[in-house]
FIKOLZA-1660 file (N, C-alpha, C; in steps of 0.1 Angstrom, whole numbers, plus 5000, padded with zeros to 4 digits):
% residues 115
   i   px   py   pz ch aa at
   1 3889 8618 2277  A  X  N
   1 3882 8626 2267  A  X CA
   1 3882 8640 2272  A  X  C
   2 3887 8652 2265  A  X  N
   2 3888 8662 2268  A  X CA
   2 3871 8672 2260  A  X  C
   3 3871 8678 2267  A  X  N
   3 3856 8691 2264  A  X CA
   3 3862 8700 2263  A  X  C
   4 3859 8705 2251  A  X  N
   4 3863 8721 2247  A  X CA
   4 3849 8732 2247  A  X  C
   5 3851 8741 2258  A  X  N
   5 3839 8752 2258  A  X CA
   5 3840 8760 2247  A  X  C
   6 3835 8764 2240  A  X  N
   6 3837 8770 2230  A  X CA
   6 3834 8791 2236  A  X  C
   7 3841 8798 2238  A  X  N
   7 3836 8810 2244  A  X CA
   7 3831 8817 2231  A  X  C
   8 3815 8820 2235  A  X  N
   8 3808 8830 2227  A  X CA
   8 3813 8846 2228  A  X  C
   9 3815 8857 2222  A  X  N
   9 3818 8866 2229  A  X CA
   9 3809 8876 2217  A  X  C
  10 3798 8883 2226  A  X  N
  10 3792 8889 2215  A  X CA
  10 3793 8903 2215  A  X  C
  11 3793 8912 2207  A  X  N
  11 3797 8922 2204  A  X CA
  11 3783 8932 2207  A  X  C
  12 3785 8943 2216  A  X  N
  12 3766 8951 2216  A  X CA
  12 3769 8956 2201  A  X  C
  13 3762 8958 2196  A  X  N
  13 3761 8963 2185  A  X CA
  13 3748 8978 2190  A  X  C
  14 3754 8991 2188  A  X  N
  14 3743 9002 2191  A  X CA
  14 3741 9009 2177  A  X  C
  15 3726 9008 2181  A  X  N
  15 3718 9012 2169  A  X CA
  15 3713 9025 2175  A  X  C
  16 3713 9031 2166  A  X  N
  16 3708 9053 2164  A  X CA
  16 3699 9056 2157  A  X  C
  17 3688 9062 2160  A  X  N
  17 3677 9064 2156  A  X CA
  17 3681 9078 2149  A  X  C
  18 3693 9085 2147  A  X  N
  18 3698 9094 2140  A  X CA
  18 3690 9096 2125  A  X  C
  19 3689 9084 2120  A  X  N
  19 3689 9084 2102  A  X CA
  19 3673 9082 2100  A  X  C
  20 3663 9079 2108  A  X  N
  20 3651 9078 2110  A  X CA
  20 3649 9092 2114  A  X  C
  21 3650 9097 2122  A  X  N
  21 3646 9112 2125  A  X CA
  21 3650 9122 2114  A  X  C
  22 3658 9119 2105  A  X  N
  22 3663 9125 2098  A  X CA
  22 3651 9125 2085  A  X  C
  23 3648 9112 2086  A  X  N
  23 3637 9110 2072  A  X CA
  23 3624 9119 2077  A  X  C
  24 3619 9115 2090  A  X  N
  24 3609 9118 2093  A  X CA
  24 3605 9134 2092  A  X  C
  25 3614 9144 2098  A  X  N
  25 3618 9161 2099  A  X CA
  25 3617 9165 2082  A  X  C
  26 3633 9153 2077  A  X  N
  26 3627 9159 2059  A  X CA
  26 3611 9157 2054  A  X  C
  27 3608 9152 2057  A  X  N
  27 3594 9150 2049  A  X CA
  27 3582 9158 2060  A  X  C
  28 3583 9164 2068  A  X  N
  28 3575 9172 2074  A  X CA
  28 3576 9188 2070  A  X  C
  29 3594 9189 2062  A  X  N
  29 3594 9197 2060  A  X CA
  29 3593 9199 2044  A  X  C
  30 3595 9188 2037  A  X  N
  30 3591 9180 2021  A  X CA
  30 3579 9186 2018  A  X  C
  31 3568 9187 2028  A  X  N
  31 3556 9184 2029  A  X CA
  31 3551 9205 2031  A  X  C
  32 3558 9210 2041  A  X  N
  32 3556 9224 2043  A  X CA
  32 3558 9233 2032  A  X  C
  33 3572 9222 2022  A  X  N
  33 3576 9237 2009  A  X CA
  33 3566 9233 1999  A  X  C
  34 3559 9223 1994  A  X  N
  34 3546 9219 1987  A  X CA
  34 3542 9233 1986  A  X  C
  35 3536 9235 2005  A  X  N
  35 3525 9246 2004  A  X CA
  35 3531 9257 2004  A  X  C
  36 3542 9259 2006  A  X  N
  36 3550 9271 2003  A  X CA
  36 3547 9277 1987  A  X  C
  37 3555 9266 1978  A  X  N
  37 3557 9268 1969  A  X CA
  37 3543 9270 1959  A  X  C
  38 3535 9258 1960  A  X  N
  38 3520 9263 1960  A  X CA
  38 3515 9276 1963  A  X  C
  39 3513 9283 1970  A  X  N
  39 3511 9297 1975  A  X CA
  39 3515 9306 1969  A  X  C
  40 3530 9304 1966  A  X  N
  40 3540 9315 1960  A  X CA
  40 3534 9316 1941  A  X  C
  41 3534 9305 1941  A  X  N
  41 3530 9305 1922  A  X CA
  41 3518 9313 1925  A  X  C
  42 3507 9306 1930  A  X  N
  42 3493 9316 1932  A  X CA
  42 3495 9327 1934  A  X  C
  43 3502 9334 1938  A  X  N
  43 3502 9349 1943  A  X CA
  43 3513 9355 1933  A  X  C
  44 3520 9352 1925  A  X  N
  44 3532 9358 1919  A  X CA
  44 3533 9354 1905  A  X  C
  45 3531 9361 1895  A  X  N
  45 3534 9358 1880  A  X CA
  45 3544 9355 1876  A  X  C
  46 3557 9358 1885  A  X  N
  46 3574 9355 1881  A  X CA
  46 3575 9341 1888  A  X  C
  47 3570 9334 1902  A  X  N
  47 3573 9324 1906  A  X CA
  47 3565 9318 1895  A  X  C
  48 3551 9320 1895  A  X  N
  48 3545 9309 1883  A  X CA
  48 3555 9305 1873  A  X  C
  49 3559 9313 1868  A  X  N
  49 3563 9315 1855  A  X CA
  49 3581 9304 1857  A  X  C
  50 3587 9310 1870  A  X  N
  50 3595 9297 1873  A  X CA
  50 3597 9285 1877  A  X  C
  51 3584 9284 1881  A  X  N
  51 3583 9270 1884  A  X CA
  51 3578 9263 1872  A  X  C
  52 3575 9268 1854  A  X  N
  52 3566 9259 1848  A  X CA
  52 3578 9252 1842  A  X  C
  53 3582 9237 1845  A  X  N
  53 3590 9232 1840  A  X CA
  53 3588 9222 1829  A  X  C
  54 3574 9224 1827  A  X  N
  54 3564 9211 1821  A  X CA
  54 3551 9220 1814  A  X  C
  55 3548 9226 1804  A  X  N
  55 3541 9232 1807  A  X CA
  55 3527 9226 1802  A  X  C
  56 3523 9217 1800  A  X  N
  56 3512 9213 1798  A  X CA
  56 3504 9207 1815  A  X  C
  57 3516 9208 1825  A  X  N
  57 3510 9209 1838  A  X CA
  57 3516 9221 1842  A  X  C
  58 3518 9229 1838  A  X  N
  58 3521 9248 1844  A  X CA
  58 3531 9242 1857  A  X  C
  59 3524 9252 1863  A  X  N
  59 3536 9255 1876  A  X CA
  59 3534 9248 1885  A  X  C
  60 3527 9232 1883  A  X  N
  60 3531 9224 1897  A  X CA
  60 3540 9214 1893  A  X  C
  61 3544 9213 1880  A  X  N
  61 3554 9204 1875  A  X CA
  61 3569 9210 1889  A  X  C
  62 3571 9223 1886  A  X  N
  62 3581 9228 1892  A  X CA
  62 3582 9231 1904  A  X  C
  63 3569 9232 1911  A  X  N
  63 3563 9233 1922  A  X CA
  63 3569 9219 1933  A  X  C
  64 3564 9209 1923  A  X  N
  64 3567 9195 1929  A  X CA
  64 3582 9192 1930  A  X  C
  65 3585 9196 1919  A  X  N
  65 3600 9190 1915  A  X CA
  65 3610 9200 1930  A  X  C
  66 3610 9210 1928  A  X  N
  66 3615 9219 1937  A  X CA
  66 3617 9215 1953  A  X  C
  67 3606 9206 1954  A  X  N
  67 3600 9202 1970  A  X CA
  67 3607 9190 1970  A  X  C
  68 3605 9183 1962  A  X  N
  68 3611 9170 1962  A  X CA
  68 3627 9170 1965  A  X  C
  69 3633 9181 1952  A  X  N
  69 3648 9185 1960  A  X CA
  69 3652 9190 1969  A  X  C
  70 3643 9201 1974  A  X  N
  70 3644 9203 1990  A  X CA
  70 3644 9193 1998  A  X  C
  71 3632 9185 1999  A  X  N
  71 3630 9169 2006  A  X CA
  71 3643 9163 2008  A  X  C
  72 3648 9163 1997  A  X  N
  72 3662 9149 1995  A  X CA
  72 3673 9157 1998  A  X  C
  73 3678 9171 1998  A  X  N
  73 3686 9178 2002  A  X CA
  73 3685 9178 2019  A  X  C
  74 3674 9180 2024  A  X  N
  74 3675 9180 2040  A  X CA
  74 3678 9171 2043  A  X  C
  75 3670 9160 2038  A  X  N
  75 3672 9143 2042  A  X CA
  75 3690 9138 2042  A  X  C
  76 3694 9142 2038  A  X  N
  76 3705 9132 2030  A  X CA
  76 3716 9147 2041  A  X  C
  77 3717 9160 2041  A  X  N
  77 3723 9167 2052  A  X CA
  77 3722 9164 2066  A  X  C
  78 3709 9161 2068  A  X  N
  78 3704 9156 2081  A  X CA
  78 3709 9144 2087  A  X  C
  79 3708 9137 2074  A  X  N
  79 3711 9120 2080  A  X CA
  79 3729 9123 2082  A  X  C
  80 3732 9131 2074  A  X  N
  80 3750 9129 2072  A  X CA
  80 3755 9134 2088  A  X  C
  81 3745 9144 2095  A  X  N
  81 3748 9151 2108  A  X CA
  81 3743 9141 2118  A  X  C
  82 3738 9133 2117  A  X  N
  82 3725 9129 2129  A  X CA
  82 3731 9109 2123  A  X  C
  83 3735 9106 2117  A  X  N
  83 3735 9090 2118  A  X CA
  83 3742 9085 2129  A  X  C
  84 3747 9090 2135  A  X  N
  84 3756 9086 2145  A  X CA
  84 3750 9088 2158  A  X  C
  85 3742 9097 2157  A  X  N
  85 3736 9104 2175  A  X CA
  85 3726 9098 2177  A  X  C
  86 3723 9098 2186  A  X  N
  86 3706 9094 2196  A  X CA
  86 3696 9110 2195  A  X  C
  87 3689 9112 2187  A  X  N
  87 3681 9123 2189  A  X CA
  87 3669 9125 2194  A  X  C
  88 3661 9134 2198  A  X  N
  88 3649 9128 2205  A  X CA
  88 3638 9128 2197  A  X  C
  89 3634 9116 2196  A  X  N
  89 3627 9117 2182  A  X CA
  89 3609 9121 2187  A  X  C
  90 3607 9125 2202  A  X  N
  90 3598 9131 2203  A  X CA
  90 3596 9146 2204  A  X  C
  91 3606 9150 2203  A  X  N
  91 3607 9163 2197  A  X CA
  91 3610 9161 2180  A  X  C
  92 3613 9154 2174  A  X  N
  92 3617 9154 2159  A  X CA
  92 3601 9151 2150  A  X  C
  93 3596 9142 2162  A  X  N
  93 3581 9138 2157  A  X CA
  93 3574 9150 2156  A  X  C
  94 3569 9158 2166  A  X  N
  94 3564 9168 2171  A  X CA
  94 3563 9179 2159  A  X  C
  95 3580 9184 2158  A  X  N
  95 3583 9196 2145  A  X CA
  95 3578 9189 2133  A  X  C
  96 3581 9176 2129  A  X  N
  96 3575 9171 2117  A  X CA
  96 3560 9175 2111  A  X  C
  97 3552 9168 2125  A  X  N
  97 3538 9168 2123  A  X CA
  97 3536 9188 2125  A  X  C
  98 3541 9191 2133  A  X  N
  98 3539 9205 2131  A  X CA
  98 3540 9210 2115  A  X  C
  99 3550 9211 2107  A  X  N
  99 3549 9212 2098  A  X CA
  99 3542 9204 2084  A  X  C
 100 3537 9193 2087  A  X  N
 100 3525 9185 2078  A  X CA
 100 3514 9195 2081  A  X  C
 101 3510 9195 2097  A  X  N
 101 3495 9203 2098  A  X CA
 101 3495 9216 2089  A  X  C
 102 3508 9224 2093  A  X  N
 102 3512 9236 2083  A  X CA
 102 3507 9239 2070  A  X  C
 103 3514 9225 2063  A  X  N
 103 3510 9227 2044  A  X CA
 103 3493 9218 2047  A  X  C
 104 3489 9207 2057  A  X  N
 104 3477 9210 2055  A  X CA
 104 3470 9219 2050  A  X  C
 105 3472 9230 2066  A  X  N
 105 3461 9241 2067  A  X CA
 105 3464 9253 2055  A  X  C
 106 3478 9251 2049  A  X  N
 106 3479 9264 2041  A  X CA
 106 3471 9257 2026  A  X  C
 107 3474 9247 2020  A  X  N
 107 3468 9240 2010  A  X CA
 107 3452 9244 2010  A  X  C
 108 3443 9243 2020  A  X  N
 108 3427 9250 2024  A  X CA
 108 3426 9260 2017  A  X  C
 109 3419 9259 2001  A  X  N
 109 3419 9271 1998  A  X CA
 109 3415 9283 2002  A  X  C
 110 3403 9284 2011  A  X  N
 110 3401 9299 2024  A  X CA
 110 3412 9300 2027  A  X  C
 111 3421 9293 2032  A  X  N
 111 3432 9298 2040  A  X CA
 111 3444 9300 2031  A  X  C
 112 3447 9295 2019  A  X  N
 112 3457 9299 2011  A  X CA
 112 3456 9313 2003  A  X  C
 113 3442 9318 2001  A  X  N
 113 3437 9329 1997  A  X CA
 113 3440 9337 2003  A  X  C
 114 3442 9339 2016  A  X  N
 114 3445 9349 2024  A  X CA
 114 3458 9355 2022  A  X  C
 115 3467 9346 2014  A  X  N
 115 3480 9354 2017  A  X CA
 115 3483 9360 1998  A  X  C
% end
């Protein structure tokens, strides 16, 4: 009776946190042009007036929309540069949340009034 071993031979498969860092940074910065754009309409009759794309919600229709394509435009550059690498995503975390606290603190209307 002969035994045949059967050889397993498994392949490492490496996984990159490239396309994750990539989401995370867009949406910290998704999050920063909100308050950007927010600010800009408040202070300016010509940005208002370009962002109303909807006008029975004025200028956050275009406010939002604007941000969102910014969002999806870094996201989708980012991941195209970064799906392949190892990046540090404690530095990626870091600038993210930096920029969330950002449109926090600028969204505060005392503090958005100032500018």
């Amino acid at each position: 009776m002969s035994t045949q071993f059967a050889v397993r031979q498994e392949i490492a498969t490496v996984v990159t946190n490239g396309s994750g860092a990539a989401a995370i940074l867009s949406a910290g910065i998704g999050s920063f042009a909100v308050a950007v754009f927010g600010i800009a309409a408040d202070k300016s009759a010509l940005v208002k007036n370009l962002f109303v794309f909807y006008k029975p919600t004025g200028a956050l229709s275009g406010e939002t929309t604007v941000a969102i394509l910014l969002w999806l435009a870094v996201w989708a550059f980012s991941d195209w540069r970064w799906r392949k690498r190892d990046v540090s995503l404690q530095r990626i975390n870091f600038i993210a949340l930096v920029f969330l606290g950002l449109s926090l603190f600028l969204t505060f209307p005392p503090i958005g009034d100032f500018f």
